[in-house]
mmCIF file as Biopython writes it, N, C-alpha, C and O atoms, coordinates in Angstrom:
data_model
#
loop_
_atom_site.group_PDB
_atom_site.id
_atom_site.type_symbol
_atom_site.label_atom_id
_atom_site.label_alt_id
_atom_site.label_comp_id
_atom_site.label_asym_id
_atom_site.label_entity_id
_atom_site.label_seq_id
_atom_site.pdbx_PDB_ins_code
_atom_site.Cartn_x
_atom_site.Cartn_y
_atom_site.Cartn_z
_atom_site.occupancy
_atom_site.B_iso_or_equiv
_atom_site.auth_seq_id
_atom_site.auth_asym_id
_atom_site.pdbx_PDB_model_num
ATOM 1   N N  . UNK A ? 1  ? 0.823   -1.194 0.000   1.0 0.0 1  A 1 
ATOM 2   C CA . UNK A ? 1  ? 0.000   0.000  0.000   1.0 0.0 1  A 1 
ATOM 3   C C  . UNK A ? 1  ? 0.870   1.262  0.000   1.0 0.0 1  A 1 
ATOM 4   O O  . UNK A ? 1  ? 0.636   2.317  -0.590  1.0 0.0 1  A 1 
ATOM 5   N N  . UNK A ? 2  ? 1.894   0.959  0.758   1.0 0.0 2  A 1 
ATOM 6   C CA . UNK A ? 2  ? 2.948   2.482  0.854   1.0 0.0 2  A 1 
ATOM 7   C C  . UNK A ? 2  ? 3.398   2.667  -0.730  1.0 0.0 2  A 1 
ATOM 8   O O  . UNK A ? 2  ? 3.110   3.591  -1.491  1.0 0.0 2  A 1 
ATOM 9   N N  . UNK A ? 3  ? 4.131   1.587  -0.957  1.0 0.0 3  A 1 
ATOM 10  C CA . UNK A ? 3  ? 4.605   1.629  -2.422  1.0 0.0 3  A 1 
ATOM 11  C C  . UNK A ? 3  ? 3.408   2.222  -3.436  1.0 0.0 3  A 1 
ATOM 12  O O  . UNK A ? 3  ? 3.776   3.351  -3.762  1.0 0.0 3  A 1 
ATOM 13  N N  . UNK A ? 4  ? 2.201   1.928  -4.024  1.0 0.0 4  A 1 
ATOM 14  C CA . UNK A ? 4  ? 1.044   2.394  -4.393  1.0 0.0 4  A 1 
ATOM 15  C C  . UNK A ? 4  ? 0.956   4.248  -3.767  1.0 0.0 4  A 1 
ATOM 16  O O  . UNK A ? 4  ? 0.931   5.154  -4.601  1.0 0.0 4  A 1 
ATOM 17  N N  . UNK A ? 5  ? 0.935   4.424  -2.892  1.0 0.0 5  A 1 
ATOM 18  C CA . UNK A ? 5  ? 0.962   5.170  -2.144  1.0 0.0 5  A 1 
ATOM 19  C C  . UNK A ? 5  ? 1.760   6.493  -2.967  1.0 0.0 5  A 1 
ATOM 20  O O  . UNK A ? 5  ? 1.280   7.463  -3.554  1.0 0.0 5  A 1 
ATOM 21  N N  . UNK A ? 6  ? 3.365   6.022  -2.701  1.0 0.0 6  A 1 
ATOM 22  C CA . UNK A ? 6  ? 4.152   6.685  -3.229  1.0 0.0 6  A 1 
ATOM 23  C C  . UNK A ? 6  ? 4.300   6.864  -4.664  1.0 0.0 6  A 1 
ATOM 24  O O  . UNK A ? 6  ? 4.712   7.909  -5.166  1.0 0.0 6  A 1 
ATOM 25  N N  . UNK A ? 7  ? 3.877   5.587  -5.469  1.0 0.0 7  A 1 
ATOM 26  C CA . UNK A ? 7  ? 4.108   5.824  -6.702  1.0 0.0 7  A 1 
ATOM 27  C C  . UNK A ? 7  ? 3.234   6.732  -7.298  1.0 0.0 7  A 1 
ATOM 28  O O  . UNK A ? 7  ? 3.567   7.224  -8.376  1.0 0.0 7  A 1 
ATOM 29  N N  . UNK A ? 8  ? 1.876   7.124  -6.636  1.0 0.0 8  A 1 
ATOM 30  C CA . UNK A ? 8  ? 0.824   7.978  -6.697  1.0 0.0 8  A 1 
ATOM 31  C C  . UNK A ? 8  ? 1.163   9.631  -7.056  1.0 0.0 8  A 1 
ATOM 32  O O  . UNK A ? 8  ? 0.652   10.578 -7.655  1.0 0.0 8  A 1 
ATOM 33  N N  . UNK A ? 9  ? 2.472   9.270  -6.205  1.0 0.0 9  A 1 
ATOM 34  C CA . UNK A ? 9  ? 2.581   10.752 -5.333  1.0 0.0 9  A 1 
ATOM 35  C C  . UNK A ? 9  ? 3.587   11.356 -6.296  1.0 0.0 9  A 1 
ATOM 36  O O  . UNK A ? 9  ? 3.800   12.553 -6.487  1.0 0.0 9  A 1 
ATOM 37  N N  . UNK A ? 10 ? 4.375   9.930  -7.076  1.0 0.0 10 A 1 
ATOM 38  C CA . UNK A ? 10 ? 5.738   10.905 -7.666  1.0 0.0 10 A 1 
ATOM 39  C C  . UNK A ? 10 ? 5.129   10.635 -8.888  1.0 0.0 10 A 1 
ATOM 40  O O  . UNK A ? 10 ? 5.950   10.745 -9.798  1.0 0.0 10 A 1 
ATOM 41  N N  . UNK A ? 11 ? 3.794   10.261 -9.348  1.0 0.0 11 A 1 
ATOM 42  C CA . UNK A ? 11 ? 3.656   10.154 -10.754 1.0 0.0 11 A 1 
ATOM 43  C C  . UNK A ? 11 ? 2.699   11.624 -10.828 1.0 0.0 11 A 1 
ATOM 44  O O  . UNK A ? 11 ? 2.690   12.127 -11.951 1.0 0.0 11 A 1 
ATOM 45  N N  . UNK A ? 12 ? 2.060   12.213 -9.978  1.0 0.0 12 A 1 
ATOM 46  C CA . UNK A ? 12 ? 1.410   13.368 -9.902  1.0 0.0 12 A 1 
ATOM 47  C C  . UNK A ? 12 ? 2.297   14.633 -10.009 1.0 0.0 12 A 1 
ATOM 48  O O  . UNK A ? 12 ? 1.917   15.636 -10.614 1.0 0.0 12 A 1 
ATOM 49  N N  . UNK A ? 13 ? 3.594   14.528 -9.344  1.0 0.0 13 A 1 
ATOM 50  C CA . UNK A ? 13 ? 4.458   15.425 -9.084  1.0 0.0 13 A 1 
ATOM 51  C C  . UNK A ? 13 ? 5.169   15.623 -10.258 1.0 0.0 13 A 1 
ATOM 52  O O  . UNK A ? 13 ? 5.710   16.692 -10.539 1.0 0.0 13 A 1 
ATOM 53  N N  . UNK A ? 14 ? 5.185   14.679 -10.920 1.0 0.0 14 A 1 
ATOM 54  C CA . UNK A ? 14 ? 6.440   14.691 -12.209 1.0 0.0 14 A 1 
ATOM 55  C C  . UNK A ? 14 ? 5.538   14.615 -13.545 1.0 0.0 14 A 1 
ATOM 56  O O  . UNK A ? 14 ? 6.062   14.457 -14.648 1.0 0.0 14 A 1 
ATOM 57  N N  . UNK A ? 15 ? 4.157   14.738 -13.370 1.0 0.0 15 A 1 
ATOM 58  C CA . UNK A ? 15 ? 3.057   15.226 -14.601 1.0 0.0 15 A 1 
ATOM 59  C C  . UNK A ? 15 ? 3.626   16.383 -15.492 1.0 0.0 15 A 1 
ATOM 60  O O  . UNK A ? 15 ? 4.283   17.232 -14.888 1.0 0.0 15 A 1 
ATOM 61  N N  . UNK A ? 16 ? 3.504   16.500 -16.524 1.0 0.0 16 A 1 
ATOM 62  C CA . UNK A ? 16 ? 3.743   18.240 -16.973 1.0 0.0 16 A 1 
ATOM 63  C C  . UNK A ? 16 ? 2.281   18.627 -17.241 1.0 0.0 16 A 1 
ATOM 64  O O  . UNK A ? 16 ? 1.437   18.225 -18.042 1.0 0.0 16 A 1 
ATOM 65  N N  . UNK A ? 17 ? 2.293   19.558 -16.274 1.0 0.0 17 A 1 
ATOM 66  C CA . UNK A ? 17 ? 1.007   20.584 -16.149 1.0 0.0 17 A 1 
ATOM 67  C C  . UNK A ? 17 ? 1.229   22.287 -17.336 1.0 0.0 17 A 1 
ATOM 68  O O  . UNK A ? 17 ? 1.695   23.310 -16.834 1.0 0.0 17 A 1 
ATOM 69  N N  . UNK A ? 18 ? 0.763   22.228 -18.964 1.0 0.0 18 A 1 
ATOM 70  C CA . UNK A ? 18 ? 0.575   23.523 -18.872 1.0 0.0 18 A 1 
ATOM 71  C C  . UNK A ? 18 ? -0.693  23.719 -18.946 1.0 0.0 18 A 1 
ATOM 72  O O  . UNK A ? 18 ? -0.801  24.798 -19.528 1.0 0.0 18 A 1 
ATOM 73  N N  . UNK A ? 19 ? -1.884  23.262 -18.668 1.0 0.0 19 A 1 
ATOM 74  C CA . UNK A ? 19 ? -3.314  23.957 -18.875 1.0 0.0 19 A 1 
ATOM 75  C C  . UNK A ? 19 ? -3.005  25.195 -17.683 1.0 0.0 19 A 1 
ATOM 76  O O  . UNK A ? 19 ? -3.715  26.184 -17.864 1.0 0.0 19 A 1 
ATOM 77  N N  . UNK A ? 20 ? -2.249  25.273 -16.735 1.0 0.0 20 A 1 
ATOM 78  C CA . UNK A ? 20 ? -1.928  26.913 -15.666 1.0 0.0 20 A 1 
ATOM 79  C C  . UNK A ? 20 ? -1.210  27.713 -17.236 1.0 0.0 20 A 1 
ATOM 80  O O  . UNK A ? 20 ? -1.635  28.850 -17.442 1.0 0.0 20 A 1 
ATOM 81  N N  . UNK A ? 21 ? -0.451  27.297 -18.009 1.0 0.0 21 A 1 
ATOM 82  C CA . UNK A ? 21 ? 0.149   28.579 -18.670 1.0 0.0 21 A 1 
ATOM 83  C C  . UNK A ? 21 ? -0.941  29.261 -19.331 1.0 0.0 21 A 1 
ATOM 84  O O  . UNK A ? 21 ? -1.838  28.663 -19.925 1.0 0.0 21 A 1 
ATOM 85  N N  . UNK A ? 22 ? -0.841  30.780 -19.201 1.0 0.0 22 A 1 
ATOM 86  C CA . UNK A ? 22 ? -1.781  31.802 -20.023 1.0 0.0 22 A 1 
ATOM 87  C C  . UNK A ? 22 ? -0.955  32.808 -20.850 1.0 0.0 22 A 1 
ATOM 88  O O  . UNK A ? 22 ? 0.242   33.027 -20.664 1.0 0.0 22 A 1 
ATOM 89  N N  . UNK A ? 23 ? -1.672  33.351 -21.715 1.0 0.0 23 A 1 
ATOM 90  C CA . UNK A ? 23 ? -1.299  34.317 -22.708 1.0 0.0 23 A 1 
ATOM 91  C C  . UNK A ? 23 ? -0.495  35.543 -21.283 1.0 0.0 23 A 1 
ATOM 92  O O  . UNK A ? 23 ? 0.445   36.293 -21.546 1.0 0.0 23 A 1 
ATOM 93  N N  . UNK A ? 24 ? -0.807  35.501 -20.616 1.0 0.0 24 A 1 
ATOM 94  C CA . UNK A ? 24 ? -0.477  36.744 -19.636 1.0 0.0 24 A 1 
ATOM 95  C C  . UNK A ? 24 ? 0.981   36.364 -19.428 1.0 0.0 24 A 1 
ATOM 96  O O  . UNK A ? 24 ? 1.641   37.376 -19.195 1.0 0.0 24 A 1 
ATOM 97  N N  . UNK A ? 25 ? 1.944   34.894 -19.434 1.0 0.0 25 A 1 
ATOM 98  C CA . UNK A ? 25 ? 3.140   34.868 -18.862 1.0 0.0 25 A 1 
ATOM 99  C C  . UNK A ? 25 ? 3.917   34.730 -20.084 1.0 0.0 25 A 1 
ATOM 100 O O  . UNK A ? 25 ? 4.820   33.913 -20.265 1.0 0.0 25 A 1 
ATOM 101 N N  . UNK A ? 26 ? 3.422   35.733 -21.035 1.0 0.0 26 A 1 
ATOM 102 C CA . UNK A ? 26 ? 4.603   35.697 -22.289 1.0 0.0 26 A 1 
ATOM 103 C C  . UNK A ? 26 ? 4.038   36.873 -22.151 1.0 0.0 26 A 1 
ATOM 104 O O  . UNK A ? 26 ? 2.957   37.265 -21.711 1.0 0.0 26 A 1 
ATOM 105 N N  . UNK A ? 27 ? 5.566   37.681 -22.903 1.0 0.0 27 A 1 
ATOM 106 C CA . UNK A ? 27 ? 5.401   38.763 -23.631 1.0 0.0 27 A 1 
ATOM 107 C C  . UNK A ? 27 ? 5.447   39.332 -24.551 1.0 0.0 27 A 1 
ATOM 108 O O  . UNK A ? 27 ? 5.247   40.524 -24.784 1.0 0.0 27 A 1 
ATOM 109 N N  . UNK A ? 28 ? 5.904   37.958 -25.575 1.0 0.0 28 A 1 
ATOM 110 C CA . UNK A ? 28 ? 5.439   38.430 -26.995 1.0 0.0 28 A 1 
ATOM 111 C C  . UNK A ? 28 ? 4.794   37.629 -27.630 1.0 0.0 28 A 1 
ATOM 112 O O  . UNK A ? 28 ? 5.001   36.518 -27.142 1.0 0.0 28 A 1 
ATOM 113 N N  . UNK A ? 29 ? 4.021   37.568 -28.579 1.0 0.0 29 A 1 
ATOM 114 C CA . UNK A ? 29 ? 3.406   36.278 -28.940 1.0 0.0 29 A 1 
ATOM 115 C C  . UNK A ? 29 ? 4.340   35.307 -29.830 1.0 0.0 29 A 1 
ATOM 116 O O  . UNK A ? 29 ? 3.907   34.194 -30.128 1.0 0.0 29 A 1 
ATOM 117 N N  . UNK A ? 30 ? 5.448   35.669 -30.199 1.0 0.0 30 A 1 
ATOM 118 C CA . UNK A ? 30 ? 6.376   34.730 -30.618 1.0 0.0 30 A 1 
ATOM 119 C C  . UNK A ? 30 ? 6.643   33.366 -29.534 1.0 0.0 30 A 1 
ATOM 120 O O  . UNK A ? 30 ? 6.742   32.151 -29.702 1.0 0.0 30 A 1 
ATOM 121 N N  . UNK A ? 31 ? 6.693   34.231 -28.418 1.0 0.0 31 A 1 
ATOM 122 C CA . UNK A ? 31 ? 6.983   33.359 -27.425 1.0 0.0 31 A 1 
ATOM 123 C C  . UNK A ? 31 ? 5.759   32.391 -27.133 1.0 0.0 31 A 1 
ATOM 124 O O  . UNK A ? 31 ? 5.833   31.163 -27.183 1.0 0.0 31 A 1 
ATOM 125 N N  . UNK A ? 32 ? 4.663   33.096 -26.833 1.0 0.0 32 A 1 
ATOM 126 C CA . UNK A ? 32 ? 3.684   31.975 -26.651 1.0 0.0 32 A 1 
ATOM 127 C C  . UNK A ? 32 ? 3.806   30.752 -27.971 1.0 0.0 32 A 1 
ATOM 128 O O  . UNK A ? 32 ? 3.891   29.540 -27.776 1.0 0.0 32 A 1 
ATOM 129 N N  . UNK A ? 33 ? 3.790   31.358 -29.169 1.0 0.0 33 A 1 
ATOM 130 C CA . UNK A ? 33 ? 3.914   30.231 -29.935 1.0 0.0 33 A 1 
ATOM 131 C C  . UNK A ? 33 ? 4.832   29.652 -30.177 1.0 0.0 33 A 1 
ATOM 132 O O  . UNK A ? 33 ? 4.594   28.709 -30.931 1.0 0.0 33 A 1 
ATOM 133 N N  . UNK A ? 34 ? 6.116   29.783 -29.811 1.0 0.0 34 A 1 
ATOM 134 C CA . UNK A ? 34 ? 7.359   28.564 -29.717 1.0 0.0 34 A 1 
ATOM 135 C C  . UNK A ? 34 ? 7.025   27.827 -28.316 1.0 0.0 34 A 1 
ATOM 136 O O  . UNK A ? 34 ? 7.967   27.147 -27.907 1.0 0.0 34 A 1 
ATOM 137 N N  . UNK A ? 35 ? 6.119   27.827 -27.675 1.0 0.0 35 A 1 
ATOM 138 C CA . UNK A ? 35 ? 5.540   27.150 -26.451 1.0 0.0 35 A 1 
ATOM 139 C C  . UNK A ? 35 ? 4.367   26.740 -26.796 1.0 0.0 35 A 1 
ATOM 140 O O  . UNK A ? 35 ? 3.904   25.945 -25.978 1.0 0.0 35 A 1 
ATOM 141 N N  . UNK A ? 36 ? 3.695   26.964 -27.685 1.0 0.0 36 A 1 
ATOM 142 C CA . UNK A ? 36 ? 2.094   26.386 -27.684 1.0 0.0 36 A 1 
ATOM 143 C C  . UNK A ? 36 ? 2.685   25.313 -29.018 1.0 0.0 36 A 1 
ATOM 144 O O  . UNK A ? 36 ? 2.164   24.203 -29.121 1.0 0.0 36 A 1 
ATOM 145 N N  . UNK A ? 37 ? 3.580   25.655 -29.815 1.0 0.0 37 A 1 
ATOM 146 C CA . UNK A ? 37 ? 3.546   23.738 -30.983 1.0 0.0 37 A 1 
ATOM 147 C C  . UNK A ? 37 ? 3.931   22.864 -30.135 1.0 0.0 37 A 1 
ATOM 148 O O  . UNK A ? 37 ? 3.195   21.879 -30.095 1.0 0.0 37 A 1 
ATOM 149 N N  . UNK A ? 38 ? 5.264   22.844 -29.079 1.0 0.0 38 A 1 
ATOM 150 C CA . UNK A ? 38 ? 5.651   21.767 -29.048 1.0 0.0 38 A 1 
ATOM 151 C C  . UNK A ? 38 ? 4.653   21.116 -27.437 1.0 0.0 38 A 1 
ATOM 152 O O  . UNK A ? 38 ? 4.317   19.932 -27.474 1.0 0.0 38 A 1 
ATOM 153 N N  . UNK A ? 39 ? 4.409   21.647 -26.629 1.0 0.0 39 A 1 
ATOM 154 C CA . UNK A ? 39 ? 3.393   21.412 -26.096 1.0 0.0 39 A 1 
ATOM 155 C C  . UNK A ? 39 ? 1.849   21.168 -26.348 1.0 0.0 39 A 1 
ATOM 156 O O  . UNK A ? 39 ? 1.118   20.608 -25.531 1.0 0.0 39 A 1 
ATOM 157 N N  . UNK A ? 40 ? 1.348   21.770 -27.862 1.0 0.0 40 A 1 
ATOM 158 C CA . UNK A ? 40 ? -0.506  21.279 -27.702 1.0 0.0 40 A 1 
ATOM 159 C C  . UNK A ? 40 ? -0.758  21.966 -27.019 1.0 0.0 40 A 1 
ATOM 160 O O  . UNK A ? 40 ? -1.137  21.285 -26.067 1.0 0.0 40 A 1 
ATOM 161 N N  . UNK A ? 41 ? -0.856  23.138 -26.711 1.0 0.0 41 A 1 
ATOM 162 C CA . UNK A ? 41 ? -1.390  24.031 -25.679 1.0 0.0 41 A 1 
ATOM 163 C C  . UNK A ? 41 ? -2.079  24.636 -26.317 1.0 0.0 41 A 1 
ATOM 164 O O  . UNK A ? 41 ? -1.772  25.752 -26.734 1.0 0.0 41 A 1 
ATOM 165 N N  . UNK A ? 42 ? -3.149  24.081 -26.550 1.0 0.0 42 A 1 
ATOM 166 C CA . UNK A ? 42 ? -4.435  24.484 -27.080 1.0 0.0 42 A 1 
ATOM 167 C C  . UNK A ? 42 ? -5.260  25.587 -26.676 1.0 0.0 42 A 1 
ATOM 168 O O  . UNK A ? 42 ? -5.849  26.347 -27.445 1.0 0.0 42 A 1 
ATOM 169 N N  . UNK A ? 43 ? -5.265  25.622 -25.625 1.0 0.0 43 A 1 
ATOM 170 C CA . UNK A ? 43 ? -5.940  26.613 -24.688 1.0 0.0 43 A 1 
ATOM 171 C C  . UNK A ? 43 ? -5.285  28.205 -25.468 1.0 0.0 43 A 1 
ATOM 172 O O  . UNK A ? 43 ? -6.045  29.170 -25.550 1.0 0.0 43 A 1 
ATOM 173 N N  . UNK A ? 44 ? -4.066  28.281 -25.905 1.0 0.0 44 A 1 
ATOM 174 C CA . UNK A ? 44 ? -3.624  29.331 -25.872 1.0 0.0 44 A 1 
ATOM 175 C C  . UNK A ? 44 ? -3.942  30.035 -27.280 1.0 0.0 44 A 1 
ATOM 176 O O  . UNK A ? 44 ? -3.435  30.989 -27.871 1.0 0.0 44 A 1 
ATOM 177 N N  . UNK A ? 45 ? -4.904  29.234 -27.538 1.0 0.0 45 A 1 
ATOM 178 C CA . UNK A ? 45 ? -5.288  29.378 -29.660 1.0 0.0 45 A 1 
ATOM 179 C C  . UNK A ? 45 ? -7.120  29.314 -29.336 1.0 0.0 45 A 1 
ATOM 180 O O  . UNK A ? 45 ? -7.911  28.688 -30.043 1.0 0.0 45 A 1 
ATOM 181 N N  . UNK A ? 46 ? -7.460  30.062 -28.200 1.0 0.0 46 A 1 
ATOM 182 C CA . UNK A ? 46 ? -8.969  30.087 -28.230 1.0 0.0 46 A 1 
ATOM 183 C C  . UNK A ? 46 ? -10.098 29.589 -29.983 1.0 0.0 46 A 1 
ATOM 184 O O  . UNK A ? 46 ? -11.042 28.867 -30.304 1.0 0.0 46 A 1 
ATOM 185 N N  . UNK A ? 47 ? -9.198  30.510 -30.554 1.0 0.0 47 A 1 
ATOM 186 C CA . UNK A ? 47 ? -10.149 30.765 -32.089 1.0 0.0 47 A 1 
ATOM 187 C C  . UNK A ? 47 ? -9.825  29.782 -32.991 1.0 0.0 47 A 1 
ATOM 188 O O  . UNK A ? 47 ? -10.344 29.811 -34.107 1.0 0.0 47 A 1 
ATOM 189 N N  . UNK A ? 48 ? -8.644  28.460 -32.531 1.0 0.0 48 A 1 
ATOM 190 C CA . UNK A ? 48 ? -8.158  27.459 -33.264 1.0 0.0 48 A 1 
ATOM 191 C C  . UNK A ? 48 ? -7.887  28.337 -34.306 1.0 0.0 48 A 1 
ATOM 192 O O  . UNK A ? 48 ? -8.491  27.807 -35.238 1.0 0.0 48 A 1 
ATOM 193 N N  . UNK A ? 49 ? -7.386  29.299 -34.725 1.0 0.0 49 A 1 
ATOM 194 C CA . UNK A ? 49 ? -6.320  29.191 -36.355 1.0 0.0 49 A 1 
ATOM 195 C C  . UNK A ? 49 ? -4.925  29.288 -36.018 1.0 0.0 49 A 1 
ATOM 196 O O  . UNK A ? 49 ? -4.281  30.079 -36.706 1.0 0.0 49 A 1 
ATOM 197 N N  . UNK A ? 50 ? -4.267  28.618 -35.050 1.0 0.0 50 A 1 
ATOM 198 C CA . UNK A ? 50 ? -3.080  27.860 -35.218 1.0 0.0 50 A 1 
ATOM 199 C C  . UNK A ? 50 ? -1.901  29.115 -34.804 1.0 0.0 50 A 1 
ATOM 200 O O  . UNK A ? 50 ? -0.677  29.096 -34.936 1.0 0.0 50 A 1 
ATOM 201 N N  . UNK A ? 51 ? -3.056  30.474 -34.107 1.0 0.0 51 A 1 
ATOM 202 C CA . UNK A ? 51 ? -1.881  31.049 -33.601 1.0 0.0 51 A 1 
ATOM 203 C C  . UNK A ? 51 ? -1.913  31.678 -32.328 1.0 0.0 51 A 1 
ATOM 204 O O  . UNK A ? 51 ? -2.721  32.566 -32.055 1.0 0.0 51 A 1 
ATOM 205 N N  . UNK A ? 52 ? -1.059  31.246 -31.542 1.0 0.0 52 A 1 
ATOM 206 C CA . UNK A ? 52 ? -1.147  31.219 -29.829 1.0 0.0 52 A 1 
ATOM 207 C C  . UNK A ? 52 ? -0.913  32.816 -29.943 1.0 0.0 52 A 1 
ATOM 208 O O  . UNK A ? 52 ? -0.201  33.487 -30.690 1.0 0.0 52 A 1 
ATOM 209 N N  . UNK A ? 53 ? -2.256  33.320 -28.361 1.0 0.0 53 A 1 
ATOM 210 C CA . UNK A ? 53 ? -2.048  34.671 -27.948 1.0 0.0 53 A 1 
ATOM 211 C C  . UNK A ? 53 ? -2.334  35.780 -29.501 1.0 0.0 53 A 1 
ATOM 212 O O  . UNK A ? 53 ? -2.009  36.958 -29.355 1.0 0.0 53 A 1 
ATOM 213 N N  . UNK A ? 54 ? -2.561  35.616 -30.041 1.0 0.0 54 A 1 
ATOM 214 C CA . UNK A ? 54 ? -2.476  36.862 -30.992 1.0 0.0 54 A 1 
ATOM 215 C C  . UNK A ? 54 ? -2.455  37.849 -30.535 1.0 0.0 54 A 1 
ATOM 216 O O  . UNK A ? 54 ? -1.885  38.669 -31.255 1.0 0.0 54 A 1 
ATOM 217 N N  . UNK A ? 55 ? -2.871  38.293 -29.484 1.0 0.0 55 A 1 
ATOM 218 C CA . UNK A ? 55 ? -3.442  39.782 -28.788 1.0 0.0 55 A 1 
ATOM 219 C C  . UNK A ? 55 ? -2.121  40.674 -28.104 1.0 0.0 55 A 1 
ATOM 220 O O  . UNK A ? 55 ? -2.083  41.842 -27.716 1.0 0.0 55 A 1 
ATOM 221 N N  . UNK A ? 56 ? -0.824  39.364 -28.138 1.0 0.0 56 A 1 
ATOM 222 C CA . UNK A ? 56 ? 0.259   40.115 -27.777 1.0 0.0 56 A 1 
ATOM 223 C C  . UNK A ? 56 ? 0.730   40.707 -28.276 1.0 0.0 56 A 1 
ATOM 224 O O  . UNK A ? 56 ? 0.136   40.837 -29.347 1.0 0.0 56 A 1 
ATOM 225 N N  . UNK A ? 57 ? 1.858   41.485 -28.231 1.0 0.0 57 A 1 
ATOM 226 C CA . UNK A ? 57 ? 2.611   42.064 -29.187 1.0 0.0 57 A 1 
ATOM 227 C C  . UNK A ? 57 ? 3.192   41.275 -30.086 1.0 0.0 57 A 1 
ATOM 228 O O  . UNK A ? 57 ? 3.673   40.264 -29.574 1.0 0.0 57 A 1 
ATOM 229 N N  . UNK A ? 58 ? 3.347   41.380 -31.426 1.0 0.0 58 A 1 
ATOM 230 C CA . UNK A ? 58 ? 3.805   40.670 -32.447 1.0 0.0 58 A 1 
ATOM 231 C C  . UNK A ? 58 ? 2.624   39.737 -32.820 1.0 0.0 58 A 1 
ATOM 232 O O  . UNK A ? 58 ? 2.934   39.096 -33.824 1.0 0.0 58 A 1 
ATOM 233 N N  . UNK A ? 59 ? 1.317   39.414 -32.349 1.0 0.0 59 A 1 
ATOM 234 C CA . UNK A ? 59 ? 0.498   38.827 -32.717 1.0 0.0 59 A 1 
ATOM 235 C C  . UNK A ? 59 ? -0.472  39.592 -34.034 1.0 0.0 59 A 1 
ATOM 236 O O  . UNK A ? 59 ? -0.437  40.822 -34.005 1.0 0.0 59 A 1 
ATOM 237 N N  . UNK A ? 60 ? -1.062  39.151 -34.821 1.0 0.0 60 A 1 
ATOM 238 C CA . UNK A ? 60 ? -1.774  39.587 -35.769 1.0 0.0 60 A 1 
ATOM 239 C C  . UNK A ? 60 ? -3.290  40.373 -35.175 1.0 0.0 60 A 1 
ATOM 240 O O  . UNK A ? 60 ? -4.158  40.795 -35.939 1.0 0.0 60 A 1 
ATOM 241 N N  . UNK A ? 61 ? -3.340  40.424 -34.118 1.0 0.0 61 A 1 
ATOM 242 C CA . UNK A ? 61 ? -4.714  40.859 -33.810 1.0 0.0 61 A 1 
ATOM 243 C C  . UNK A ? 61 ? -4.525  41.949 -32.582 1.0 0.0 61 A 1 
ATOM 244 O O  . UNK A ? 61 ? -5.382  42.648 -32.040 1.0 0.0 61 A 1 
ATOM 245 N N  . UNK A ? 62 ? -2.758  41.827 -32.269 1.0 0.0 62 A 1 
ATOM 246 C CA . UNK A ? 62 ? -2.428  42.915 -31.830 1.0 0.0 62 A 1 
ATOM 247 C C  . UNK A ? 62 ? -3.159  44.487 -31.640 1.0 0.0 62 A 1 
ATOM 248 O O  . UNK A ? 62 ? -3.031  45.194 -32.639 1.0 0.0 62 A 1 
ATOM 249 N N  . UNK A ? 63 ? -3.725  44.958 -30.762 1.0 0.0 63 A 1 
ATOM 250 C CA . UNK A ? 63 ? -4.314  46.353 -30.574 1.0 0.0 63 A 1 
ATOM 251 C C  . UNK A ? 63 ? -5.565  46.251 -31.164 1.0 0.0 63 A 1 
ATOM 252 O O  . UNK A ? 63 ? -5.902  47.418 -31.366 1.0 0.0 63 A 1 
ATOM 253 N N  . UNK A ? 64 ? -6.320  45.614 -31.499 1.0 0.0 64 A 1 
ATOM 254 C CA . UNK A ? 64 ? -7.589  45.659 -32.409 1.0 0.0 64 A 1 
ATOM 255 C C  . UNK A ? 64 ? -8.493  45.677 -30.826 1.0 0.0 64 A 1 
ATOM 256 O O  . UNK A ? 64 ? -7.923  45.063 -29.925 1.0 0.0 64 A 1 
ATOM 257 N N  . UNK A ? 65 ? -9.691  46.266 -30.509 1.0 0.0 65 A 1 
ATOM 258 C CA . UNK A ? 65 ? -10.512 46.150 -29.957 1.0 0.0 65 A 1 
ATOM 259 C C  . UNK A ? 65 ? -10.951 44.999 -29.726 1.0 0.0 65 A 1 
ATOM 260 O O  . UNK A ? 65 ? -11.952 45.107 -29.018 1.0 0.0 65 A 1 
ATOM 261 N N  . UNK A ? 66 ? -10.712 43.917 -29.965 1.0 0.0 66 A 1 
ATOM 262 C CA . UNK A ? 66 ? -10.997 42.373 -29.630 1.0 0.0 66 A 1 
ATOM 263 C C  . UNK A ? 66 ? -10.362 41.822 -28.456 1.0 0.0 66 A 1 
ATOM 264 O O  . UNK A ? 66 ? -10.897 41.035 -27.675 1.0 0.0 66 A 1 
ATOM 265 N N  . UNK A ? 67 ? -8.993  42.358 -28.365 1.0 0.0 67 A 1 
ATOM 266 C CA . UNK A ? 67 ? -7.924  42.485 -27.587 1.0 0.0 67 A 1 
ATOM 267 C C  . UNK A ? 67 ? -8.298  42.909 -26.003 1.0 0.0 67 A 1 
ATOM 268 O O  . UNK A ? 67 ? -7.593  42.424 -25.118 1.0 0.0 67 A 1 
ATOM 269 N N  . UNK A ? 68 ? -9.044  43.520 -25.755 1.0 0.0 68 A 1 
ATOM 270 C CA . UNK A ? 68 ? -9.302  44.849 -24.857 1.0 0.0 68 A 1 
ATOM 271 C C  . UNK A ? 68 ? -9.471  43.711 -23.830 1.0 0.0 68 A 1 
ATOM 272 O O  . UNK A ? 68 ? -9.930  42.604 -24.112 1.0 0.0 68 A 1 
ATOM 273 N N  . UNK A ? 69 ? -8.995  44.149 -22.449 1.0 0.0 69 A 1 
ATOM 274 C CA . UNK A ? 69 ? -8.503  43.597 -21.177 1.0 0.0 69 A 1 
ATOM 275 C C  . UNK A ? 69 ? -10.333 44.201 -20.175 1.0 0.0 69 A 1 
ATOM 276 O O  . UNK A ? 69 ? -10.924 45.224 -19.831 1.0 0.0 69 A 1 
ATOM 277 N N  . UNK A ? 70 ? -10.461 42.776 -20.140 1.0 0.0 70 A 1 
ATOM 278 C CA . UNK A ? 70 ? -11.714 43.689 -18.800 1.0 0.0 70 A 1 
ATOM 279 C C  . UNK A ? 70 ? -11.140 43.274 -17.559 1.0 0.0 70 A 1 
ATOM 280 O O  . UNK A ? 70 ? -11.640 43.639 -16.495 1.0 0.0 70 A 1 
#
């Protein structure tokens, strides 16, 4: 049971978690997208056309009113 136990514990710990990464911990959208191919970080391509964060700087949708922070 300990063994079970533990193996629980270091297979949870050593998961790679990015569903926490957001468009907010990059600062350019280059960056989000050399992080969103090789990960599948889907989340970070809301509109699915294949480009993470647009709304950052260097993103295509950059400054457009779509963008706008509530």
């Amino acid at each position: 049971m300990k063994k079970l136990f533990l193996f629980s514990m270091l297979l949870t710990i050593t998961l790679p978690i990015n569903s926490g990464v957001r468009c907010s911990d990059f600062n350019m959208q280059e960056e989000a997208q050399r992080y969103y191919e090789p990960h599948h970080a889907y989340h970070l391509d809301r509109d699915r056309d294949g480009e993470a964060c647009e709304c950052l700087p260097g993103g295509s949708k950059y400054g457009s009113s779509r963008c706008k922070k509530y």
